[in-house]
MIDREN-827302 format. One record per atom (N, C-alpha, C, CB): residue in one letter; y, z, x. Coordinates in steps of 0.1 Angstrom, whole numbers, plus 5000, padded with zeros to 4 digits. Each point is the difference from the previous one (the first is absolute). Last residue first. Glycine has a CB too. Layout:
N
AYZX;...
REM end
This chain:
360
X517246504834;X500850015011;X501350004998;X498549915010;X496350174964;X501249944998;X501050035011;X499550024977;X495249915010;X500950055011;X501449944995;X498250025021;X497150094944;X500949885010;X500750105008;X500749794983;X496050304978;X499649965013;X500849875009;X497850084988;X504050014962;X499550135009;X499449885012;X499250264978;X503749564985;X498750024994;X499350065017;X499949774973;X504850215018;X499649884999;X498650015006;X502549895002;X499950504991;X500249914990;X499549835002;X502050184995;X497150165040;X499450014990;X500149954983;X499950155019;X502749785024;X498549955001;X499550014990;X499750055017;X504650124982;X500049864999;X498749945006;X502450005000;X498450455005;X499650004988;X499949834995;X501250274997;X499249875046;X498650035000;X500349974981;X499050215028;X505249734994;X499349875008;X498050054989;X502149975038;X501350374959;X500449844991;X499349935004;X502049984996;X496950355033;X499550044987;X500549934989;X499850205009;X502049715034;X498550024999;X499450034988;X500150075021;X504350034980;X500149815003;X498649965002;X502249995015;X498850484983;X500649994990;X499749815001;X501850274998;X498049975044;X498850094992;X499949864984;X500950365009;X503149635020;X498549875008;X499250054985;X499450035038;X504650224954;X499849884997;X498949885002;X501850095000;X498550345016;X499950044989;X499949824994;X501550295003;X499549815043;X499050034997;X499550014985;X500450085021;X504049604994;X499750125004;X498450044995;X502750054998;X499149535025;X500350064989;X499050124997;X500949784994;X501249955048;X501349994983;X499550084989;X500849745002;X496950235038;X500250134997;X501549964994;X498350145019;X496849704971;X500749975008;X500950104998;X499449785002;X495750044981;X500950125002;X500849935009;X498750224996;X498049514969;X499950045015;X501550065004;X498049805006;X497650164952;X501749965001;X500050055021;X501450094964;X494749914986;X500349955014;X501349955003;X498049955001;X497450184962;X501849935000;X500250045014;X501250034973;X493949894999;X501250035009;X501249995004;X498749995001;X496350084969;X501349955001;X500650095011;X500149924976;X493950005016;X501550095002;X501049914998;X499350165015;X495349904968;X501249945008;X501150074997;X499249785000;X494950304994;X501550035002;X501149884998;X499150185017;X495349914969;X500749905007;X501550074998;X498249774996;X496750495005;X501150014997;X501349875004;X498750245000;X496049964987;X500749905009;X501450004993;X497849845007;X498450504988;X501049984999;X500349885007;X500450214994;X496650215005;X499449815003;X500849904996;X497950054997;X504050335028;X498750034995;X499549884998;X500450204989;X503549675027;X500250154994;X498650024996;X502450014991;X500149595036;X499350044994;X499750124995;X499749855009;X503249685005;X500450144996;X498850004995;X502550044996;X498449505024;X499250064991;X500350135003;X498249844997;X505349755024;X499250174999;X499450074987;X501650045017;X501449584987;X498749965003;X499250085001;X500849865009;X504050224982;X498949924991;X498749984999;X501549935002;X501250275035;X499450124987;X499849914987;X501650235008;X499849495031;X498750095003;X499350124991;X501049945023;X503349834973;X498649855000;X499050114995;X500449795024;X503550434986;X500149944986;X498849954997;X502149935003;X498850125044;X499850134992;X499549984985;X501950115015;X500049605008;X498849975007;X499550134995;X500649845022;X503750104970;X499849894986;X498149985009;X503649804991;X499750505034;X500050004984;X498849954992;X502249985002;X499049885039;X498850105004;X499950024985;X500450135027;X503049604979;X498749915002;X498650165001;X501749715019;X503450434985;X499249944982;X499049935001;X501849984988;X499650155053;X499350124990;X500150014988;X500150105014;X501249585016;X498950005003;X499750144991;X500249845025;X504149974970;X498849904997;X498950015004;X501249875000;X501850455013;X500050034987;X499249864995;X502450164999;X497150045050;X500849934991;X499950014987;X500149865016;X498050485015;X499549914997;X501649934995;X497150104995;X502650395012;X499049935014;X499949844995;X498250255005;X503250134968;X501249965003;X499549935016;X501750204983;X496550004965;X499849935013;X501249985007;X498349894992;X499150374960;X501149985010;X499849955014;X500750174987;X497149874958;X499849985012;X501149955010;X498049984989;X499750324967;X501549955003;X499449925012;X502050214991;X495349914958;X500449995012;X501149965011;X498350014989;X499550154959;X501349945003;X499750095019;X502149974966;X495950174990;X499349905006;X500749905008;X498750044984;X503250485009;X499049924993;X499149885006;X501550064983;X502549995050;X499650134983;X499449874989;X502850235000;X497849725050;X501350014993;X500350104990;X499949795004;X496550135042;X500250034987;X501550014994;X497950115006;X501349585040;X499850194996;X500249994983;X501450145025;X498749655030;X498749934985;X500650174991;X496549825016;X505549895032;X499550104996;X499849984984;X500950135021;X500449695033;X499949964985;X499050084997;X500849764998;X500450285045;X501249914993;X499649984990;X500949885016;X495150095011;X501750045007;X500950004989;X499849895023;X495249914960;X501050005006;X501050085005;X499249874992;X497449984969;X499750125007;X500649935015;X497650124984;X501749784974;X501849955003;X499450125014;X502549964969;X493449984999;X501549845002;X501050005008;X500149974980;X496750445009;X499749885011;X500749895002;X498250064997;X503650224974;X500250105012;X499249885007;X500150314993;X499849584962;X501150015006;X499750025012;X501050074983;X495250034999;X500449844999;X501149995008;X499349964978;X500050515010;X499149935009;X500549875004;X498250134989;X503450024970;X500950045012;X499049955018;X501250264980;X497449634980;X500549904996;X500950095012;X499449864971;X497250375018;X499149885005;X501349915003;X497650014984;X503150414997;X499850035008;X499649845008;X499650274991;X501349724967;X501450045007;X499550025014;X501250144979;X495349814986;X500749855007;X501350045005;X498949814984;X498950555006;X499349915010;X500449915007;X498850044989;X502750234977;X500050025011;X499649945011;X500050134989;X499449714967;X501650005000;X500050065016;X500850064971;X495050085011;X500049865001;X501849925008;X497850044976;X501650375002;X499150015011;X499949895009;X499050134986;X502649894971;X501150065009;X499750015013;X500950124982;X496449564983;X501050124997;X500650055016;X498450084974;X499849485002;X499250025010;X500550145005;X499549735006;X503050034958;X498749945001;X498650055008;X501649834996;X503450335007;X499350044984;X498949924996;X501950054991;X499849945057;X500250124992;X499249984987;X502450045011;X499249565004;X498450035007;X499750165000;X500349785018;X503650014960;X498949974994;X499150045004;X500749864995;X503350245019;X499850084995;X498349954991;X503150095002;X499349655034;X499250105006;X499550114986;X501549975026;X500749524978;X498850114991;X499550115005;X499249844992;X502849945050;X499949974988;X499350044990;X500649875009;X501450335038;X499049964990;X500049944987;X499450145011;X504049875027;X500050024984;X498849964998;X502249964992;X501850095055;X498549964992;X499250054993;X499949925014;X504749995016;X499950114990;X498949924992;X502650124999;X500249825053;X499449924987;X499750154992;X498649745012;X504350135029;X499850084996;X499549954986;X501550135015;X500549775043;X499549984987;X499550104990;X499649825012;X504750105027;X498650035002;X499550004980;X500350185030;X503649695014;X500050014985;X498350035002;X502349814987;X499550295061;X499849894991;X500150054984;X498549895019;X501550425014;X501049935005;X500149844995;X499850185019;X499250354958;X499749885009;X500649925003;X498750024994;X502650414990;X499649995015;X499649895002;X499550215004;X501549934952;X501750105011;X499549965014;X500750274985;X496549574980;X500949974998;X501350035005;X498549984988;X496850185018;X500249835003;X501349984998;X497949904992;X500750534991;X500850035018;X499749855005;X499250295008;X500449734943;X501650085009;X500349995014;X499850184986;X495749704997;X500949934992;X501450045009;X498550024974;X498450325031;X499849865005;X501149865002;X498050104991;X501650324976;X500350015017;X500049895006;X499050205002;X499349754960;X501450014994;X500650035018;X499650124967;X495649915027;X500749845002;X501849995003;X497849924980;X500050525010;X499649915016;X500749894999;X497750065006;X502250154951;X500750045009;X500049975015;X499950144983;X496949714982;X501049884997;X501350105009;X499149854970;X496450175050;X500550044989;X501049905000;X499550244999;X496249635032;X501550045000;X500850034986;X500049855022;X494650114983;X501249945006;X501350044999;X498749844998;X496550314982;X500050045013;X501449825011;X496350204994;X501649944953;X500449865011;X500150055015;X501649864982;X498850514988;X498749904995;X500049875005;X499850104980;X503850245029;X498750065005;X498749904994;X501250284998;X503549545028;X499250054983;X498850065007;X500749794979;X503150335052;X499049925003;X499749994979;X498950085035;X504350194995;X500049805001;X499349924993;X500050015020;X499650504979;X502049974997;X500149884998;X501250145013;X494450015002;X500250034981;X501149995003;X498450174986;X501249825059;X499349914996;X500149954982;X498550105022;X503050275000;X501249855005;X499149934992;X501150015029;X496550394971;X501349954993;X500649945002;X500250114997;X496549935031;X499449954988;X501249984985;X497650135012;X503349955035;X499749875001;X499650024983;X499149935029;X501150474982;X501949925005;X499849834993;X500550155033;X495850174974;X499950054989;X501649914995;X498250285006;X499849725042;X499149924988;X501050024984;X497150065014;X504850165021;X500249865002;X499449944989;X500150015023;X499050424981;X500849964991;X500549885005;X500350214991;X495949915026;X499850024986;X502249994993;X496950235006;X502149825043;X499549814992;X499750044989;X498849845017;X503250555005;X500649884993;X499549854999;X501750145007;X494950264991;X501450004992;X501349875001;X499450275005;X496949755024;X499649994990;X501150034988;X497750055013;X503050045030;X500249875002;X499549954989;X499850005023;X500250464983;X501149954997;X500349855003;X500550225003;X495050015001;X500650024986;X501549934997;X498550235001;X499649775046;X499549894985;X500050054989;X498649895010;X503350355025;X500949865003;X499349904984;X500150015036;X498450444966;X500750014995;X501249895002;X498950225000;X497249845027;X499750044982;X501149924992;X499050265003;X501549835045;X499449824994;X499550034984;X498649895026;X502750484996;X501549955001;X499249854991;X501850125030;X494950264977;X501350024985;X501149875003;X500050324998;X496849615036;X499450064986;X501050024991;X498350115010;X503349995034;X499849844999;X499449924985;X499550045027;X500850434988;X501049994994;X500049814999;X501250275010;X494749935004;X500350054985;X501549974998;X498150195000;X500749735046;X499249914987;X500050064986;X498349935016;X504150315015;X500549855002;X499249914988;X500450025030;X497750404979;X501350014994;X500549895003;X500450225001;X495849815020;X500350024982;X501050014996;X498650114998;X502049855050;X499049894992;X499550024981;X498850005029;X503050395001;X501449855000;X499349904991;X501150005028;X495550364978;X501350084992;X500949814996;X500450385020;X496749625017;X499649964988;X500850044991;X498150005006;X503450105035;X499849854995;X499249994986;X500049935025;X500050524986;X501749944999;X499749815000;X501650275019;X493950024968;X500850005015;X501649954991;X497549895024;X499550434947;X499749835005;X500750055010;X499949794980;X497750554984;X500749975013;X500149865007;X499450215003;X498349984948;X500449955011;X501149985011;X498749944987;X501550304972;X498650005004;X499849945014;X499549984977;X505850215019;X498949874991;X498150025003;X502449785006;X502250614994;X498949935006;X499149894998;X500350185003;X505250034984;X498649984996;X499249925011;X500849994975;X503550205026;X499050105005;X498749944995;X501650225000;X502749604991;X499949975018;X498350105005;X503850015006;X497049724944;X500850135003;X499549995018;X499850194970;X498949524994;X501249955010;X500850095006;X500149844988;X496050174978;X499949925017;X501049985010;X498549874990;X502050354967;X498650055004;X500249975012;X498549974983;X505049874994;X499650175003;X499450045000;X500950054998;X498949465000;X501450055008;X500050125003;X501249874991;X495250024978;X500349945014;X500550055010;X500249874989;X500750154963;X499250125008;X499449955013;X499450104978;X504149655001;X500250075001;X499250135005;X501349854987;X497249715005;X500749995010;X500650095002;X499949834999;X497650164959;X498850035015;X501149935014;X496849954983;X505650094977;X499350105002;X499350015013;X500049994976;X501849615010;X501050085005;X499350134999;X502149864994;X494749824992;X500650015015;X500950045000;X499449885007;X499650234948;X498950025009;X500349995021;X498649874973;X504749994993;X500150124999;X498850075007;X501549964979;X498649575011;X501250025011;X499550115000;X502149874999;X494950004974;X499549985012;X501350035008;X497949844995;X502250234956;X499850065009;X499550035015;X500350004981;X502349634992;X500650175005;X499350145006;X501449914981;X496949625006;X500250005014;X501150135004;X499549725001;X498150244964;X499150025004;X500649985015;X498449954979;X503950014978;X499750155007;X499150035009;X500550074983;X500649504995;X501350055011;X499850165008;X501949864982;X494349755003;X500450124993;X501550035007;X497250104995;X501849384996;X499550095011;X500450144995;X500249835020;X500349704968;X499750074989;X499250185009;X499449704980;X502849945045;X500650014986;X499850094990;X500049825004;X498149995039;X500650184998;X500750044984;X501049995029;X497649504989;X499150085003;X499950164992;X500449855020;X503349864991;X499249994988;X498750064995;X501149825004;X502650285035;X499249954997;X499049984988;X500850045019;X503850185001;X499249895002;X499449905002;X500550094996;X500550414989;X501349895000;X499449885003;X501850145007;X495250164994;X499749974988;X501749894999;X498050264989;X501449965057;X498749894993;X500449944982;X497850175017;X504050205018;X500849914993;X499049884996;X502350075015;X495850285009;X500350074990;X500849884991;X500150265013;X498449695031;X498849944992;X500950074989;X497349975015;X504750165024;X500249904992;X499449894991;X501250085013;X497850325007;X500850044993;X500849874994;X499950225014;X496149855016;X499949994988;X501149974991;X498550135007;X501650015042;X499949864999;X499649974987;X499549985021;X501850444991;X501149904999;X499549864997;X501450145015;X495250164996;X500750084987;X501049904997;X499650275006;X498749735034;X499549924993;X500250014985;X498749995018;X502550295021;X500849944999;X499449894991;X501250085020;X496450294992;X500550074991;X501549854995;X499050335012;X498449665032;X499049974987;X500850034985;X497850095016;X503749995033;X500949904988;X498350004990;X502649795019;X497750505023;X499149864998;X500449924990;X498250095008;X503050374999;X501249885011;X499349885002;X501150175017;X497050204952;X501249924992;X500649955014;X500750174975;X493649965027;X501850054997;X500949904998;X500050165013;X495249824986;X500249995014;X501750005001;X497649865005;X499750294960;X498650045006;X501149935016;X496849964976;X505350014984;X499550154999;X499349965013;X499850124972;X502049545011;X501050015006;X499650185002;X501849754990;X494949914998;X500049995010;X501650105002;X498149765001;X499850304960;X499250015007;X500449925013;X498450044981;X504949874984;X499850175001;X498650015013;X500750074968;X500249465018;X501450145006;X499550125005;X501649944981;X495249784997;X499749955011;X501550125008;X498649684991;X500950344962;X498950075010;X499949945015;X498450054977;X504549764994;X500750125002;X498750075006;X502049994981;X497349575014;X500750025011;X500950114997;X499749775009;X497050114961;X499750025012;X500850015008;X498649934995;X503050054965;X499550124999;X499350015016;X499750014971;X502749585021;X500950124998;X499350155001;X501249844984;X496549735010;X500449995013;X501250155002;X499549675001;X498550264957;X499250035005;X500249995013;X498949954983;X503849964987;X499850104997;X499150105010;X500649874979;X500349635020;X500950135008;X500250135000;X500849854999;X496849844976;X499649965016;X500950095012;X499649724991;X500550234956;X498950115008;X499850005015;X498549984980;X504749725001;X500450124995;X498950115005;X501249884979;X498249645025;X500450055005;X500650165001;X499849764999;X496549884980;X500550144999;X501150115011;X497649954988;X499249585011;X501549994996;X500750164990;X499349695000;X496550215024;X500050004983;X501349984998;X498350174994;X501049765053;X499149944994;X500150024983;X498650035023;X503750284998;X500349865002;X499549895000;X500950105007;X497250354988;X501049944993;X500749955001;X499750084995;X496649985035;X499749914989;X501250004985;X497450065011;X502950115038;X500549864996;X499049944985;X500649945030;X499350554992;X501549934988;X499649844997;X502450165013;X494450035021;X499250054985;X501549934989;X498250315009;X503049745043;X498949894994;X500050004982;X498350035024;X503750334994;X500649864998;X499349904994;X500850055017;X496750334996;X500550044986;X501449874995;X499450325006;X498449675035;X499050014991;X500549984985;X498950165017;X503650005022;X499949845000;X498749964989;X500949975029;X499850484977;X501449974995;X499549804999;X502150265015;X494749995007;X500250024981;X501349954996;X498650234998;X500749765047;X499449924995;X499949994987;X499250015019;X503150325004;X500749894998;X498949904995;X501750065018;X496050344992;X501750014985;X500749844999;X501250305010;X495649805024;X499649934988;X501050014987;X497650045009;X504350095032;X499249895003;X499349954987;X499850095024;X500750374983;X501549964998;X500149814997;X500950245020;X495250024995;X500350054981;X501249895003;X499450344992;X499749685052;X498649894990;X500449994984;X497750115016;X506250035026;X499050084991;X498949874992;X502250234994;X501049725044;X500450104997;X498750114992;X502449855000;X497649645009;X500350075015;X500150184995;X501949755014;X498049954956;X498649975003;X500450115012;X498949714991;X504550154985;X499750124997;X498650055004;X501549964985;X501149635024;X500650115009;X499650164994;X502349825005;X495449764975;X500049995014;X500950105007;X499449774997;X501250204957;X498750055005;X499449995012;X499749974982;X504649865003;X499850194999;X498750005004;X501550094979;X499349445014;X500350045011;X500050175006;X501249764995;X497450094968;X499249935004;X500950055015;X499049794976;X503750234988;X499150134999;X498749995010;X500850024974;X503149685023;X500050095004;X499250115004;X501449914991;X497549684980;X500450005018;X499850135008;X501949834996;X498550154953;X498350015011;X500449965013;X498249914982;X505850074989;X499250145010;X498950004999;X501450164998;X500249414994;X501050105015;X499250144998;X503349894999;X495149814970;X499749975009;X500450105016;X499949784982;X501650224974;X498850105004;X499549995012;X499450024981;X504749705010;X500450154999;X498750085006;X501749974976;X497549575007;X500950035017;X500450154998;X501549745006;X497050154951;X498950015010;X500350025015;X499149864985;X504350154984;X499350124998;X498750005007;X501150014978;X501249585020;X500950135004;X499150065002;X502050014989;X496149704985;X500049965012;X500950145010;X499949704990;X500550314966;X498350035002;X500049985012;X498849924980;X505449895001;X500050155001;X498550065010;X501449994972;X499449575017;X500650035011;X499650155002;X502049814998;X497949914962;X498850005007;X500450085014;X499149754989;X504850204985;X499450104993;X498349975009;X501950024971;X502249805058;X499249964985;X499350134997;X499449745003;X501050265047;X501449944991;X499049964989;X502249895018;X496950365023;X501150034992;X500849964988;X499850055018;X496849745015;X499550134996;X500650094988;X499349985023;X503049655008;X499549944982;X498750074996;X500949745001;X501250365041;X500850074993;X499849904985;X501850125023;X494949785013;X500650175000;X501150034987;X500050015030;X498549574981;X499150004999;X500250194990;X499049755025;X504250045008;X500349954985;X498650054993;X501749755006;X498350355035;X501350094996;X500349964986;X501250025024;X495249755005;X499550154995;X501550064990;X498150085028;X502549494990;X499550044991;X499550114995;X500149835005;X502650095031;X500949994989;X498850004984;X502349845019;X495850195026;X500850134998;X500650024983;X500849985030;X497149604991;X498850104998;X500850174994;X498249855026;X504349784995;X500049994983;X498850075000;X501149784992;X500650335045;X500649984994;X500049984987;X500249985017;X496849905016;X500250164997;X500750044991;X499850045019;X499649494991;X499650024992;X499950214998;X498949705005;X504050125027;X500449954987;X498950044989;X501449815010;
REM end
């Protein structure tokens, strides 16, 4: 069991490499990492062959090494520029000196899907487009002279290897292009998973309260009302004077206490079943269908207390709030439009009878 969760974590550990714009750098490091592997391993099957051939590889792992500082500058763009140019000299000098049935010439594929990058990644955005047109047209070139240089039946490689070795490069170089190209495509769709979540997210979510739009709720609302199996609750909460603390303490300020007063909310009702969401303007909703209706007007009116009592600060601003509340509890004699409409008589009959109240 603990193997197990020793496993399940490397795998979660692994594929949140992939996820978030921080993520990207990480990728790109597992990626170099794989061909200094590789290349670390060439030098031990090239040690056997040739010494020149052997330090070649070491320059290559050299010249790796030397990338990680643009990932360190967060220069990804050169990082590949630069892993791209070495590993076309790395192509060409090993698929000439020990021929084309050693797949060296098959690493060419494993690039190819570094090309879809500027789709994305934020990163690329501002990335040259002609720079990666001309790195395709470079490797389809140097895979095409390759092919009818090296791939003709009469060419002689510098070196002569044995047939197992011949199998062994070639397996490891096709193994090379296949994992290349598993983590470029595992990178792509957690990039658009990520990119899935973030839109779902701007559809639900306010962008300056970071709680549920007044379209989420409206969902919500609907799908309590065609599925729960109890009546369920529904308040509508009113900064008071909100336009005062705007034109006294300006718009900046106004944010704050929206942001501070959604905060508030969300830790109050923070429960299964009940949810906190922007209405419009300074006008909060709050939906429940977990609680009795005497217990989530008693939460109401504990809410009420507590943004009284709550010093609001802004710079050096002390800021005192209160809120109005109106409050009604759904059933399915009556329809969604009308609960909405009975909460909001209930929140304006707070406010005519002089604000910081719960009306039911």
């Amino acid at each position: 069991m603990v193997l197990v969760e020793k496993i399940k974590n490397f795998i979660d550990d692994f594929n949140s490499i992939f996820d978030s714009d921080k993520g990207f750098n990480r990728f790109l490091t597992v990626w170099l990492n794989y061909f200094i592997l590789i290349s670390i391993l060439n030098f031990f099957i090239f040690l056997h062959y040739s010494i020149l051939y052997a330090i070649t590889a070491v320059v290559v792992v050299a010249y790796l090494i030397y990338c990680y500082r643009f990932i360190k500058e967060d220069k990804p763009d050169w990082l590949l520029r630069n892993l791209f140019g070495v590993m076309e000299f790395y192509i060409i000098v090993m698929t000439t000196s020990f021929g084309f049935d050693c797949g060296f010439q098959n690493v060419v594929f494993s690039t190819t899907m570094a090309f879809f990058l500027p789709l994305y990644s934020p990163n690329y955005a501002i990335f040259d487009p002609r720079t990666l047109r001309d790195f395709s047209i470079t490797f389809l070139l140097t895979y095409a002279c390759l092919y009818l240089v090296c791939g003709d039946p009469s060419y002689v490689p510098f070196f002569e290897v044995s047939d197992t070795t011949v199998k062994i490069l070639y397996v490891m170089n096709s193994i090379e292009t296949v994992v290349s190209i598993v983590l470029f495509a595992k990178f792509y769709i957690s990039r658009n998973n990520y990119f899935r979540r973030v839109l779902t997210r701007r559809e639900d979510f306010d962008e300056l309260t970071n709680v549920y739009n007044r379209f989420a709720i409206n969902k919500m609302i609907t799908n309590m009302y065609q599925n729960s199996k109890k009546d369920f609750d529904i308040a509508i909460v009113d900064i008071d004077f909100f336009k005062k603390i705007n034109d006294t303490y300006g718009h900046n300020a106004g944010d704050k206490v929206l942001q501070n007063i959604a905060r508030f909310l969300k830790k109050a009702v923070r429960r299964d079943g009940t949810f906190v969401g922007r209405w419009g303007g300074e006008e909060f909703i709050i939906v429940s269908d977990t609680m009795s209706y005497h217990s989530f007007v008693n939460l109401l009116k504990k809410i009420r207390k507590s943004i009284e009592e709550y010093e609001f600060h802004y710079k050096k601003d002390k800021i005192r709030l209160t809120v109005s509340i109106g409050a009604n509890s759904g059933s399915k004699e009556l329809v969604v439009e009308e609960l909405i409409k009975s909460a909001d008589d209930n929140l304006y009959k707070a406010k005519e009878n002089g604000r910081n109240k719960v009306v039911s």
